[in-house]
Structure formats: structure tokens, C-alpha cells
N, C-alpha and C positions, 0 to 999 in steps of 0.2 A: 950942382944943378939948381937952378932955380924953382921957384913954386909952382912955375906954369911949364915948366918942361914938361913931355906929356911920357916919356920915359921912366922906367922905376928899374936899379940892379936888382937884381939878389944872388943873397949867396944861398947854399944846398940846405941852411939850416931853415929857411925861409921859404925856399920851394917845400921842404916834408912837409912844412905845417899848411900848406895851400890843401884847402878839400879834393877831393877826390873828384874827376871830369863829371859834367853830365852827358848825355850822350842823347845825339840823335837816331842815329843807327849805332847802336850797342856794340860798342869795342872796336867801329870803325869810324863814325864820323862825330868828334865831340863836338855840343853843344856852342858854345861860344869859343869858334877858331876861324881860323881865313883856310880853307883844305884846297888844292889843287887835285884836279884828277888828271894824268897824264900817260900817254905811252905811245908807239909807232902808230902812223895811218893806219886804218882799217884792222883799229885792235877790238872795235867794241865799246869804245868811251861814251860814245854819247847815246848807246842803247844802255851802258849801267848808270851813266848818269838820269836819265829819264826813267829808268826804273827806281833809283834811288828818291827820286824826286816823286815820282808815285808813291813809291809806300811813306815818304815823311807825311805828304797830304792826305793820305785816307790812311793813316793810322796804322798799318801793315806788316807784317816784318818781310824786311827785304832779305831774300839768302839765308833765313834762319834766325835773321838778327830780329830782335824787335828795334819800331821807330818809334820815336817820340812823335805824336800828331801834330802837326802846324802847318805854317802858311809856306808857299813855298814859290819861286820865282827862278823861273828858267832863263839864263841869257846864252842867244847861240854867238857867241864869240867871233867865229867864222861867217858872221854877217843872213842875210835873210837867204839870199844865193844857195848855203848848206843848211836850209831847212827842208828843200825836197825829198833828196837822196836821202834823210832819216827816218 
């Protein structure tokens, strides 16, 4: 791999030594990752995603969990159309 590849392996000995997550919501959403929330129509998703997105911005814990306080930016995926029905 080149210098500018923006990829890195590792092996298992390389992952232990990586620190330990930080976490935005405590043992479910870490700190710096890419997370999907996903499941059937009319399971609920985007009422836990707008609660999770509440308690990261006012500091809260969500479900028990505590949040790490920050900025937070909601996109409705499903376009402006499914902002009413929320």
C-alpha cells in the first residue's frame, strides 16, 4: 500500500492494543463510528433515533444510558414528505 492509501490492516495483536471506545450513548453508540439504525416499517426507528439525538444534545441519558453532550444533526433520509407523520 502506498503512503496515501487511506486504509490500514491489522492484525488481533494490534486491535488489543487500540484504547478502549468512547462513547456517546454508553455501550450503545461509540464515539467516533459510522452506526446505522435499522428495522421493519413502523418499528419505531425514528422516534429512538430522535430521542437518542435529544439526550446526546442536552446531555441526558437516554434509556438508562448516559450521553456524552454535543452537537447533533438530524437527516430525514426519507426526504421532507416523512417529516409530518413523525
Amino acid at each position: 500500500m502506498g503512503d496515501n492509501d487511506k486504509f490500514q490492516l491489522y492484525d488481533c495483536v494490534d486491535i488489543e492494543k487500540r484504547p478502549a471506545p468512547e462513547w456517546l450513548v454508553d455501550n450503545i453508540l461509540p464515539e467516533t463510528s459510522l452506526s446505522v439504525l435499522y428495522g421493519a416499517p413502523g418499528t419505531g426507528k425514528s422516534f429512538a433515533a430522535l430521542g437518542i439525538s435529544a439526550s446526546i444534545a442536552l446531555g441526558l441519558p437516554w434509556m438508562g444510558h448516559k450521553c456524552k453532550p454535543g452537537p447533533v444533526v438530524y437527516v430525514m433520509a426519507e426526504g421532507f414528505s416523512g417529516l409530518k407523520p413523525r
